[in-house]
KEDREN-380670 format. One record per residue (C-alpha): z, y, x; residue in one letter. Coordinates in steps of 0.25 Angstrom, whole numbers, plus 5000, padded with zeros to 4 digits. Layout:
N
ZYXa
...
***
This chain:
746
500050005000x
500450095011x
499050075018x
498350075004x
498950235003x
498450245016x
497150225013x
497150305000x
497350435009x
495950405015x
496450405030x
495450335038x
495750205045x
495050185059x
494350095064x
494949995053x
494749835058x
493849875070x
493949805085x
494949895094x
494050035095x
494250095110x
494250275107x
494250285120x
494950215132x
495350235145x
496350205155x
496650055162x
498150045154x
497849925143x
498549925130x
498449825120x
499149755110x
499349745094x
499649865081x
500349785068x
500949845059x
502549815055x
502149695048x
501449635060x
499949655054x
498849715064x
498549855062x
496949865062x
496449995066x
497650065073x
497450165081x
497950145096x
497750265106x
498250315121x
498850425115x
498350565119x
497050515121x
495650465112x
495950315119x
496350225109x
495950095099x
496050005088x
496549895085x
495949785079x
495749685069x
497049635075x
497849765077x
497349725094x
497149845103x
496949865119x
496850005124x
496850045139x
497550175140x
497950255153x
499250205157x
500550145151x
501050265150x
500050305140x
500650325125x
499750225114x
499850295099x
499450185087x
499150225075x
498750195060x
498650255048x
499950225039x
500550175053x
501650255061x
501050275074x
501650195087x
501650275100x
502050195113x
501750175127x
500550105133x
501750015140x
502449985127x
502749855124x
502549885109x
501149905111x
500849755113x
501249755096x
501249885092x
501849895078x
501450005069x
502450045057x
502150105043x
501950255042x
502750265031x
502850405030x
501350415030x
501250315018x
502250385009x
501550525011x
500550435001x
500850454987x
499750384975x
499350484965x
498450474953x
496950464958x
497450434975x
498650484985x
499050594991x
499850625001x
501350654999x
501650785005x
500250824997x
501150794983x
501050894972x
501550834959x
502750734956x
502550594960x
503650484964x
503150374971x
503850214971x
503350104980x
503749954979x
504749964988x
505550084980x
505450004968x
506549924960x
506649794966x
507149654958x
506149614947x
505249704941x
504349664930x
503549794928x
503149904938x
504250004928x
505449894934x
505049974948x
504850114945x
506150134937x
507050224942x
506050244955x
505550384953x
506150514944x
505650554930x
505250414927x
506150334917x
505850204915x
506350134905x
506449974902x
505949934888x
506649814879x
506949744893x
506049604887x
505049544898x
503949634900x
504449744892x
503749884896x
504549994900x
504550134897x
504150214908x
504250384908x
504050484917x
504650614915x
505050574901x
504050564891x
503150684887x
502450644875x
503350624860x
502350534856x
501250484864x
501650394876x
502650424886x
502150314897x
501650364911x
500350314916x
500150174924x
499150194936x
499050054944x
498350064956x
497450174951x
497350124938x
497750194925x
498550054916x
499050054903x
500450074901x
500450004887x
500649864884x
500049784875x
500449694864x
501149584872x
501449644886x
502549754884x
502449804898x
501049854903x
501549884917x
502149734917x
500649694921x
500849744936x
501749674944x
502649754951x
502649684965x
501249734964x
501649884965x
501749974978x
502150094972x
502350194960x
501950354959x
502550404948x
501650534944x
502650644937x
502250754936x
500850834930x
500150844943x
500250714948x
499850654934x
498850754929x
497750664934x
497950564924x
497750654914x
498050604899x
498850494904x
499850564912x
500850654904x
501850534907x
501750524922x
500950434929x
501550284937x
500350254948x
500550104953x
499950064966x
500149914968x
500049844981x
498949804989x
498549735002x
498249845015x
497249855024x
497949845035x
498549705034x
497949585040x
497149495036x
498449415035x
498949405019x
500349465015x
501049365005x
502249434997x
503149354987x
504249384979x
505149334968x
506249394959x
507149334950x
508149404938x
509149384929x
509149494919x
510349494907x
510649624897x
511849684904x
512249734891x
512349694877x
512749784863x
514249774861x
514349704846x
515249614838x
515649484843x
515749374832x
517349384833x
517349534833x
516549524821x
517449434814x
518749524817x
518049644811x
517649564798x
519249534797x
519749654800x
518649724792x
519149634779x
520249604781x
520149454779x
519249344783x
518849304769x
517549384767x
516149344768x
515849404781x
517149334788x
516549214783x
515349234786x
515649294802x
516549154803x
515649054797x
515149014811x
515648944822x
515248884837x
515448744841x
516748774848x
517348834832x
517148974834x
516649074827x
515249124831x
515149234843x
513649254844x
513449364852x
511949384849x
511549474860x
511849364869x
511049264862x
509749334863x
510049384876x
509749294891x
509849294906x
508549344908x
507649264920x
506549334928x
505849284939x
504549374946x
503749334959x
502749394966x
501749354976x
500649434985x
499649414994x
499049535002x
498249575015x
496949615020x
495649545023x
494749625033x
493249635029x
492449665040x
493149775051x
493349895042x
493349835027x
494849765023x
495149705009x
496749735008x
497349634996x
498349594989x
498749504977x
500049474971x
500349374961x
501549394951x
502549334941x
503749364933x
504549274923x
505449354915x
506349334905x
506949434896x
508449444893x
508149434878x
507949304877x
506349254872x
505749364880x
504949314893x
503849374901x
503049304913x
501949364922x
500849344931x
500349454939x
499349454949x
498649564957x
497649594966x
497349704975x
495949704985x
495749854992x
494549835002x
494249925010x
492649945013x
491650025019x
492450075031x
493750085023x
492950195014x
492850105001x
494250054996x
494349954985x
495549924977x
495349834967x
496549804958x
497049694949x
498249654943x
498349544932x
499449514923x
499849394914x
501049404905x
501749314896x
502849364887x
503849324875x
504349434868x
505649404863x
506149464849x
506849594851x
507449614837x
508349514842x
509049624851x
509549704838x
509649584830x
510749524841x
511649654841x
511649664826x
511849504822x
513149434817x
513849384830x
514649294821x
513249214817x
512749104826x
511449094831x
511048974827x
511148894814x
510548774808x
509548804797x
510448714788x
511648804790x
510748934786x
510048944800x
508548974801x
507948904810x
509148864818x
509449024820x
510949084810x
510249164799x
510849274791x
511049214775x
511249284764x
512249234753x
511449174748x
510849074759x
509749154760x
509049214773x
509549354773x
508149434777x
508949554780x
509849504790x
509949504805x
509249414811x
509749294821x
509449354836x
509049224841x
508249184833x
507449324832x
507049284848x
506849134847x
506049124834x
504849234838x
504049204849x
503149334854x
502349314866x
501249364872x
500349354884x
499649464891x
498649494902x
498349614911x
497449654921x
497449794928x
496449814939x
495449904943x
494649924957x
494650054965x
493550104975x
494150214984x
492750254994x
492850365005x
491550425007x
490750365020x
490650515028x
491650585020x
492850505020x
493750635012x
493150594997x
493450464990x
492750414978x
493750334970x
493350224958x
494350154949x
493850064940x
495049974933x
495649894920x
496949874913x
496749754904x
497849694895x
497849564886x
498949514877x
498949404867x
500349364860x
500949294849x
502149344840x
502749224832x
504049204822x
504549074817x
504149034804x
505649024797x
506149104807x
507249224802x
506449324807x
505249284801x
506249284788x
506549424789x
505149454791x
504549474776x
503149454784x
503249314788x
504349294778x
504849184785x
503549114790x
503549164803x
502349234809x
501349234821x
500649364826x
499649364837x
499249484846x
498449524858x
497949654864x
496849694876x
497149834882x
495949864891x
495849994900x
494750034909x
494650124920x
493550194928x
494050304936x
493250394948x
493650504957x
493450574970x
494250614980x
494150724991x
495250735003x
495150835014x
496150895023x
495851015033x
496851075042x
497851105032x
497051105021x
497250965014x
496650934998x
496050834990x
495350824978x
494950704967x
494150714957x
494050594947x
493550524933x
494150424925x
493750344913x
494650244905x
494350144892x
495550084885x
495549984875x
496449904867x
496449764857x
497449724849x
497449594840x
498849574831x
498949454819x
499949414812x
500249314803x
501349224794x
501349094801x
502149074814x
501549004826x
502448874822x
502148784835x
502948884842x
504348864833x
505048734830x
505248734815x
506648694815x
506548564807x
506148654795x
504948624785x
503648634793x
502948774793x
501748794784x
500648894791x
499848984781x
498448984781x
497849084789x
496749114778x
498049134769x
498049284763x
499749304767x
499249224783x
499249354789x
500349454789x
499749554795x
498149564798x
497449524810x
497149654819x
496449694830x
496249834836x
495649904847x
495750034853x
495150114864x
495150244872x
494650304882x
494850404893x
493950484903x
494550584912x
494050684925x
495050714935x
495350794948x
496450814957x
496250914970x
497550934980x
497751024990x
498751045000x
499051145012x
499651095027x
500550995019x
501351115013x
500651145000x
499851064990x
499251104975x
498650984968x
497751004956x
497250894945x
496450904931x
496050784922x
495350784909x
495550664901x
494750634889x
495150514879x
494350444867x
495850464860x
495650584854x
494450654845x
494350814848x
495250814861x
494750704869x
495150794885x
496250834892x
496250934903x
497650884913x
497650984923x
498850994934x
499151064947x
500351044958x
500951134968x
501651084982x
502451154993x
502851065005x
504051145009x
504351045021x
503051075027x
503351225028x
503751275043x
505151335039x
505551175034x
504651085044x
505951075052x
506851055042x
507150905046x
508050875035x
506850905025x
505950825025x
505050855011x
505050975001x
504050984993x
503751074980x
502851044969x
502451114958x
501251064948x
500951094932x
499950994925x
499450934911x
499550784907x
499050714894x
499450604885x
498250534877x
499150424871x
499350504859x
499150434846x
498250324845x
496950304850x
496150344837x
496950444832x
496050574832x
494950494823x
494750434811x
495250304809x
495450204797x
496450104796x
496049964789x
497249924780x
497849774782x
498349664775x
499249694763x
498249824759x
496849754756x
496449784742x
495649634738x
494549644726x
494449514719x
495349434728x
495449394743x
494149344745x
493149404755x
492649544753x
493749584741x
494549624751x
494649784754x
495049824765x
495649984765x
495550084775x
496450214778x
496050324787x
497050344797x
497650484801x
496950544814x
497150684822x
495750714829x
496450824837x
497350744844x
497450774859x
498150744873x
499650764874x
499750864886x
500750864895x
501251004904x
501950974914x
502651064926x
503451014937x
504151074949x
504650984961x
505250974973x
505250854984x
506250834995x
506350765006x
507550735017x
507950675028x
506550635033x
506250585019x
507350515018x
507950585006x
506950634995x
506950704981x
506050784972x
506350844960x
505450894949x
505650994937x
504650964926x
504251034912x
503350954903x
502451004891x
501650904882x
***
């Protein structure tokens, strides 16, 4: 990753994978030996030079050199970019291996923004930046379980706590009242949907987290300007790991393995059993009422009254078990050509600590980034796949489990008034009481709600530096986000719930669902870098076009799937026909929907002897939601001073960063109302409103439509935004802070 920043910056590489290249030699002194880096892989390429002089070489396809210099007393320099440089003397034992360490202040000057990097101390807008080794270790089922608590403004809050389940994320609060509140999710370039679909309740569960390098967290108006309509809630850019050019040919192999016990660490404080019996006592005054009778009735083996603590019951020791593995390295092609790679596989068991609910995955990922044509073409080509099977367990039981009689057991034999095995609330009368509570247990263990889902995100990026005129970059991403889902929602025919339910009325019920989310994206820009003296500015100009489209399918009907449930030695089930008119309680459905969005966009920086900086962006969006205002205009401009740079605090040791930024920009929100909502549409009335004409046969059947309410001038929320900040930096950037005061306007 630290190499792959690198090589974004465009800084050229010389004299990559070529035989040991004589500048100039002289002198009889021979020097000669071996460059590696700290992990003991050859450095290709590095730079070894009699310092004070043009005689020097590189090494080779083995990190060998041989240089003859003027004397032992002669002082060797060795260099390479991202690598501290090693000064010794021609005598130097250390020469023989000379070890090169990471520069690691040179890669952390890097930071990822929207649409490339740029250099740190060249930062106008509010951006926090979290690599994998800053990240919450233990098991981590979602790329939100690393972020949280990682970087300020952003809350991140967990959802029901079930397997899978998605988290809410928010930057800087929320700033719409009722469009959505979620930041955008850029992964390796790539602009992903945030939103799950039917059967997958966590759309960012699809990455692996072991996969990721590193989060920057865009804050503020100028650093997510560029993304237009999609950014009035903050931007998170992913950037996952990949295999560098400057291993060896050799493969890294990485494995891993985590296992957790998770239990809910607290429970709501209600009645026990006995506590209920001595208020019905001291309530009335006697144990002769119904109610007594009724909290005494039952008994455990051991003669003592019932204490069900319910919570308990639908509750477990929760078992997780993750483990990854990955294979990267480099395969040379040719002298100058390398193909870094990587590929990881992943897979995670996890139980949730309400019992039922289960989730297992397979990831796997691949990441190929040739380099060709001299190192002036860069390829990354992308792919992450994700196979998921869930069971969602029923979470009325929660509520159901603080409310229900601790003085009742959980289960009783259908002789005894019991319903399949499972105590039942009766009447007076014997009866089924509908309007009861209902048995917690048996809410989780007679519905069965599963579903399998599939992802794929990938998308291949060509990076090419002009041949003769290596400052401008012609960049092209083309990528896919595509989600599958199939699942199956069934109740046990007799079951109490299904009782309760005056739509199955007791005979169970089976529903089948299944979704496709498809979004495609194109996107094009160029990119000019220069620096002159001083002077130092770059500027981006760039197109993007993205197609998204959505199918739902949704059916169900009165007859539970009856091979899934044993039927409790009651009187065999009898299916209805499907061709039956009351078969179907609610009408098959399928929908589809689509938008799209084309945008233009720009971005120019400039900045002054490291000291001042002024950044400048502007995106117009247009969207296929909306009829009369289909373009937004998201302007946004940033100011910063490098105090430390000045001459009155260079030698202020104790300082070591202060910085002042200033920047005002427009964001915008399309997900406002639905997708149709600026034009007319009509709404096809279902079962339950057909009006037949001569009876149920075909073609006597009318089928009404309604119009349905629409606003054709509908627009883009907007968000203003101002924000002041500070950065800090002490103790030779030991000790860092920055604040930021902010005024939002939508």
């Amino acid at each position: 990753m630290r190499k792959f920043l690198t090589m974004c910056l465009g800084l050229a590489i010389l004299a990559m994978a070529i035989p040991a290249q004589v500048f100039a030699q002289s002198g009889k002194y021979e020097v000669k030996g071996v460059v590696v880096d700290t992990t003991g892989t050859p450095v290709i390429g590095a730079s070894v030079v009699e310092q004070g002089t043009t005689n020097g070489v590189t090494t080779d396809l083995n990190g060998q050199y041989v240089l003859k210099v003027k004397g032992p007393e002669s002082i060797i320099e060795i260099s390479f970019i991202g690598y501290k440089t090693l000064v010794l003397a021609a005598n130097s034992d250390l020469l023989a291996n000379a070890v090169l360490e990471d520069d690691s202040e040179m890669i952390d000057d890097v930071v990822v923004i929207g649409y490339g990097v740029v250099k740190k101390n060249d930062l106008t807008g509010s951006i926090s930046t979290v690599k994998a080794d800053q990240t919450n270790k233990g098991l981590a089922t979602s790329p939100t379980d690393l972020l949280r608590g990682k970087s300020a403004g952003v809350v991140i809050t967990s959802g029901s706590g079930a397997p899978g389940s998605a988290a809410t994320i928010r930057i800087r609060g929320g700033s719409s009242l009722n469009a959505s509140n979620d930041p955008l999710i850029v992964v390796d370039g790539l602009p992903i949907s945030n939103s799950g679909i039917s059967g997958m309740g966590n759309a960012l569960a699809s990455i692996n987290p072991s996969d990721i390098e590193s989060f920057t967290v865009l804050k503020d108006a100028s650093a997510t300007a560029i993304y237009g309509s999609r950014a009035s809630n903050g931007v998170i850019l992913i950037t996952t790991k990949k295999g560098s050019k400057y291993d060896s040919n050799v493969p890294h192999v990485a494995v891993d393995f985590t296992a957790s016990l998770s239990q809910n660490s607290r429970y709501v404080d209600v009645m026990t059993g006995d506590e209920m019996r001595q208020t019905l006592e001291w309530y009335y005054g006697t144990q002769d009422t119904d109610a007594y009778r009724s909290a005494t009735k039952y008994t455990d083996a051991n003669g003592n009254y019932v204490n069900t603590d319910w919570q308990r019951e639908i509750y477990q020791l929760a078992q997780s078990y993750e483990g990854n593995v990955s294979l990267s390295g480099n395969i040379k092609m040719g002298e100058k050509n390398n193909l870094p790679y990587r590929v990881s596989y992943g897979y995670l068991n996890q139980d949730g600590t309400l019992k039922t609910s289960n989730m297992s995955r397979h990831t796997l990922a691949l990441n190929l980034n040739p380099q060709l044509l001299d190192n002036h073409l860069t390829i990354s080509l992308n792919g992450k796949g994700m196979l998921m099977d869930s069971r969602f367990a029923n979470e009325g039981a929660i509520s159901q489990a603080v409310q229900f009689d601790p003085t009742k057991p959980v289960y009783l034999a259908n002789e005894e008034g019991g319903i399949h095995g499972y105590y039942s609330w009766r009447g007076v009368d014997g009866k089924h009481n509908t309007m009861a509570n209902q048995n917690p247990v048996a809410l989780l263990n007679e519905k069965i709600d599963v579903s399998n889902a599939k992802r794929f995100v990938g998308n291949a990026q060509f990076d090419y530096k002009i041949h003769g005129f290596e400052d401008l970059r012609l960049n092209l991403n083309l990528g896919v986000d595509v989600s599958k889902s199939n699942g199956t929602v069934d109740v046990a025919p007799g079951a109490e719930q299904s009782i309760h339910s005056t739509g199955d009325a007791g005979s169970g019920s089976h529903t089948d669902y299944s979704q496709l989310r498809r979004d495609q994206t194109l996107e094009f820009y160029g990119a000019y870098a220069k620096t002159l003296g001083d002077h130092s500015f770059d500027v981006m100009l760039g197109y993007s076009w993205q197609h998204s489209y959505t199918q739902s399918y949704n059916a169900t009907n009165r007859v539970a799937d009856v091979t899934k449930w044993d039927v409790y030695g009651n009187e065999p089930y009898v299916a209805l026909d499907p061709t039956a008119a009351n078969y179907w309680s609610s009408e098959p459905k399928t929908s589809k929907s689509e938008y799209f969005l084309v945008s233009f966009f720009g971005r120019a920086n400039y900045s002054y002897a490291g000291r001042y900086s002024i950044t400048a962006t502007l995106r117009a969006d247009g969207t296929s939601r909306f009829s009369n205002n289909k373009w937004g205009i998201f302007p946004s401009v940033a100011l910063a001073w490098n105090a430390k740079n000045e001459s009155f605090l260079e030698d202020v040791d104790a300082l070591s960063a202060l910085k002042v930024r200033l920047s005002y920009g427009q964001t915008g929100q399309q997900e406002v109302g639905g997708l149709y909502d600026t034009i007319p549409t009509y709404y096809i009335n279902q079962l339950g409103s057909y009006y037949p004409f001569g009876g149920y046969d075909e073609g006597n059947i009318i089928y009404p439509i309604k119009p349905v309410g629409y606003f054709a001038d509908l627009k883009l929320e907007t968000t203003t935004t101002f924000n002041a900040g500070v950065d800090f930096g002490f103790l030779d950037g030991r000790i860092t802070a920055s604040a930021d005061f902010y005024y939002s306007e939508t």
